[in-house]
C-alpha positions as CSV (number, residue, x, y, z in Angstrom):
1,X,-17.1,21.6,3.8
2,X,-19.7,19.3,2.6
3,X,-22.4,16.9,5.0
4,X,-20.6,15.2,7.4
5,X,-21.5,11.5,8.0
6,X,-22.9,11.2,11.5
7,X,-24.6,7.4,11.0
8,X,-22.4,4.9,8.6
9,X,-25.2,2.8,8.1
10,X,-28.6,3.6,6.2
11,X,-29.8,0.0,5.1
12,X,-30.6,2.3,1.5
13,X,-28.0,-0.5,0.0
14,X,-29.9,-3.5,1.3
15,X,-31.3,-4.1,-1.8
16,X,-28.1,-4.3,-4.0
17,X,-27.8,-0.7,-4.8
18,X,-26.3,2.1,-4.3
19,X,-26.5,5.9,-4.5
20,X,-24.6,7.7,-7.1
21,X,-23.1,11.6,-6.2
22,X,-25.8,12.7,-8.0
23,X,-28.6,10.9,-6.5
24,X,-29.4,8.8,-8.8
25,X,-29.7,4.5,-7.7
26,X,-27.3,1.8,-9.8
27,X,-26.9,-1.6,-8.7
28,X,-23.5,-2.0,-6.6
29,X,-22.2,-4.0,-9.4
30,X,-22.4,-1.6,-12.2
31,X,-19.3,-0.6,-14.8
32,X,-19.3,2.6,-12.6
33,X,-19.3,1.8,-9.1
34,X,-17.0,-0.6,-10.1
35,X,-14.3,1.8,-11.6
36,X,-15.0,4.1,-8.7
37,X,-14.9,1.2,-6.4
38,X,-11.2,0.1,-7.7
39,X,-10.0,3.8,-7.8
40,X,-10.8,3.6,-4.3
41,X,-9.0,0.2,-3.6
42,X,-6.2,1.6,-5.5
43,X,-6.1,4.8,-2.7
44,X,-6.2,2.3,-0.2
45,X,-2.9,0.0,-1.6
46,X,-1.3,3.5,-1.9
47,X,-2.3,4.0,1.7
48,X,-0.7,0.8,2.7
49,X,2.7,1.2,0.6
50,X,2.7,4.8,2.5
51,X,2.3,3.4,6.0
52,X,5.7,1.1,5.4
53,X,8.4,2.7,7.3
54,X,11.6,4.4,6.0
55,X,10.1,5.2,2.7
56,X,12.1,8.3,0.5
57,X,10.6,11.4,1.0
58,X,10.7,12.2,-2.5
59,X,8.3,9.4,-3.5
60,X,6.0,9.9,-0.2
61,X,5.6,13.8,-1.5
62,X,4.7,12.4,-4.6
63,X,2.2,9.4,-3.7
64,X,0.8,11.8,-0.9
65,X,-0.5,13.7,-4.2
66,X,-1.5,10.6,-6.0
67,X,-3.6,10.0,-3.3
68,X,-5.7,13.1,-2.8
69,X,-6.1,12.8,-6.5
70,X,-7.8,9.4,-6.4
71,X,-10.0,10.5,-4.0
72,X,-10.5,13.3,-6.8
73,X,-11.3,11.3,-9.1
74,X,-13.5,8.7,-7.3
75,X,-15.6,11.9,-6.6
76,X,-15.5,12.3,-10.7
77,X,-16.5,9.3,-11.3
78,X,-19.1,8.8,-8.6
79,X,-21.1,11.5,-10.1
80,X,-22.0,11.0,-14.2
81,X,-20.6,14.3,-16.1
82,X,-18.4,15.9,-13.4
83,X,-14.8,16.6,-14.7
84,X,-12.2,17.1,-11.6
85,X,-8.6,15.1,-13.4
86,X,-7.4,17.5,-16.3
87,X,-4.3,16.9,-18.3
88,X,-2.1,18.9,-15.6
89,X,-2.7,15.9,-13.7
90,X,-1.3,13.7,-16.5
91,X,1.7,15.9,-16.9
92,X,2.6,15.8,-13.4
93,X,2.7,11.8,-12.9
94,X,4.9,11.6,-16.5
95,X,7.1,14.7,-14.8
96,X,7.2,12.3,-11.5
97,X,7.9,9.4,-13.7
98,X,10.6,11.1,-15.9
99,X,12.1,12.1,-13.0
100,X,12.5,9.0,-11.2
101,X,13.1,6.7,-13.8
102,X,16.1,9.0,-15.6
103,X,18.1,7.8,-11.9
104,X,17.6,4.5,-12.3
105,X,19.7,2.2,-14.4
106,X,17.8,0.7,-18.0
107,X,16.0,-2.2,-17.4
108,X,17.5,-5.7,-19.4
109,X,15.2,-8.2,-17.6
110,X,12.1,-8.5,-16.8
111,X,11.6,-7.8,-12.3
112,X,9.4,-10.0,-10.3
113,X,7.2,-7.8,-8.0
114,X,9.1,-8.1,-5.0
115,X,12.2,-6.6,-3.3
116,X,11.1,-5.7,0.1
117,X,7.6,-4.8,1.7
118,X,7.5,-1.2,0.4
119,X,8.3,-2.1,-3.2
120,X,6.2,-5.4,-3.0
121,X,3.7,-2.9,-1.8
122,X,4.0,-1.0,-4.9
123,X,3.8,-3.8,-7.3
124,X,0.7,-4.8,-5.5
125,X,-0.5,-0.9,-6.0
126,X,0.5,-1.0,-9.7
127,X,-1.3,-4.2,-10.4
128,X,-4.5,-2.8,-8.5
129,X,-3.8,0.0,-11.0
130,X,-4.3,-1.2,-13.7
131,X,-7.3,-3.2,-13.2
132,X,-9.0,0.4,-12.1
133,X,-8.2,1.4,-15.7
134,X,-9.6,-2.0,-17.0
135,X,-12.6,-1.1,-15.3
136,X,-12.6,2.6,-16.4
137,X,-12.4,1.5,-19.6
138,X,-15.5,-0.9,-19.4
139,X,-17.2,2.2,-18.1
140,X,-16.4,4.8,-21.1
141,X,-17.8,1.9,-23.7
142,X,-20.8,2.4,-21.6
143,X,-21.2,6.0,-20.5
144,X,-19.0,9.4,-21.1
145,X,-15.8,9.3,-19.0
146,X,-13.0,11.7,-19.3
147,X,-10.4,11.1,-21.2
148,X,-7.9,12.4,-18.8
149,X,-9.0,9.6,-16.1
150,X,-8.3,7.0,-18.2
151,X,-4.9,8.5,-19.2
152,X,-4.4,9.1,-16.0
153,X,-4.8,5.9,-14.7
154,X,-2.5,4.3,-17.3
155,X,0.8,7.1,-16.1
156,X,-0.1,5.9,-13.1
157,X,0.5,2.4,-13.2
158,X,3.8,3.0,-14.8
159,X,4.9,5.4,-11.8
160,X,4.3,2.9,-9.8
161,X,6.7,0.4,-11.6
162,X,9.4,2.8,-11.3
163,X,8.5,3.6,-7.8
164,X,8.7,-0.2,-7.2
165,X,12.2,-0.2,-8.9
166,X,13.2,2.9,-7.1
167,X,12.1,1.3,-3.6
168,X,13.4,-2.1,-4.2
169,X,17.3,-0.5,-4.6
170,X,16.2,1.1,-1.5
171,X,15.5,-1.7,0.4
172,X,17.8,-4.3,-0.7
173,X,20.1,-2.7,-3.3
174,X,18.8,-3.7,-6.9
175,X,15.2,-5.7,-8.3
176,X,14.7,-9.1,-8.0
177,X,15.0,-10.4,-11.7
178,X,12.9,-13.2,-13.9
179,X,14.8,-15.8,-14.9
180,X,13.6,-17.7,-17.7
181,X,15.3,-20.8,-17.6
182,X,15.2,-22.2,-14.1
183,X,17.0,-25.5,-15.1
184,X,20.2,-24.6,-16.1
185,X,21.9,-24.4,-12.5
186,X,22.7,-21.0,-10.9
């Protein structure tokens, strides 16, 4: 096992930077503390859809795995040309994703994220999602970042619209739908 932190704080970051896995110094705001830093928010919504009670077992198996490999790949990103998410990754969340979607009816209208606090929770986790690929992105125009991550990142955030669609029927039987016009009475 690697150093174990003893003292949380170091005052190296008083200055508006930060230390990269490598070493190496970067302002806090750069493209890739930022897409670490979401990847890391992301692992924490997770966290939080996870701690809501009564939860399937089948999708807290799989986000349990989702969530060691965020940590995975915060390490990867944390440190410039280190590789850890490889396309097994990738073909396990569209597996997860085939798997739950093909029990869940076709969707005919759009959903509003919502539907009881575990799927709202996933929504919330989905929309975090995709802004850590958004910010992954910015990164790889700047600097070399796997392809896989990025790919990754996208299977994810479509997991977690079926999870919210599968946890929703959980929770209260069926989405809650969009409608478009409002005016016409219900």
């Amino acid at each position: 096992m690697g150093n174990r932190l003893s003292k949380i704080y170091t005052r190296t970051g008083d200055d508006g930077t930060t230390g990269l896995g490598d070493g190496t110094r970067v302002p806090k705001d750069s493209a890739r503390v930022e897409a670490y830093g979401t990847v890391d928010e992301l692992n924490s919504a997770v966290g939080v859809l996870l701690a809501v009670p009564g939860i399937p077992e089948s999708v807290v198996t799989c986000l349990t795995e989702v969530q060691h490999e965020l940590f995975d790949m915060g390490g990867e990103l944390c440190i410039p040309g280190h590789y850890v998410i490889k396309e097994a990754h990738v073909t396990r969340l569209e597996d997860a994703l085939d798997g739950f979607n093909d029990a869940l009816p076709p969707l005919k209208e759009f959903i509003l994220p919502g539907g009881g606090p575990a799927a709202a929770a996933c929504h919330l986790a989905r929309t975090i999602a995709r802004r850590a690929e958004r910010r992954t992105w910015t990164l790889a125009r700047e600097e070399a970042v796997s392809p896989e991550v990025l790919k990754y990142l996208n299977r994810l955030s479509d997991l977690l619209f079926v999870l919210a669609r599968v946890l929703a029927r959980h929770e209260r039987g069926a989405e809650v739908l969009w409608h478009h016009d409002r005016s016409k009475p219900a």
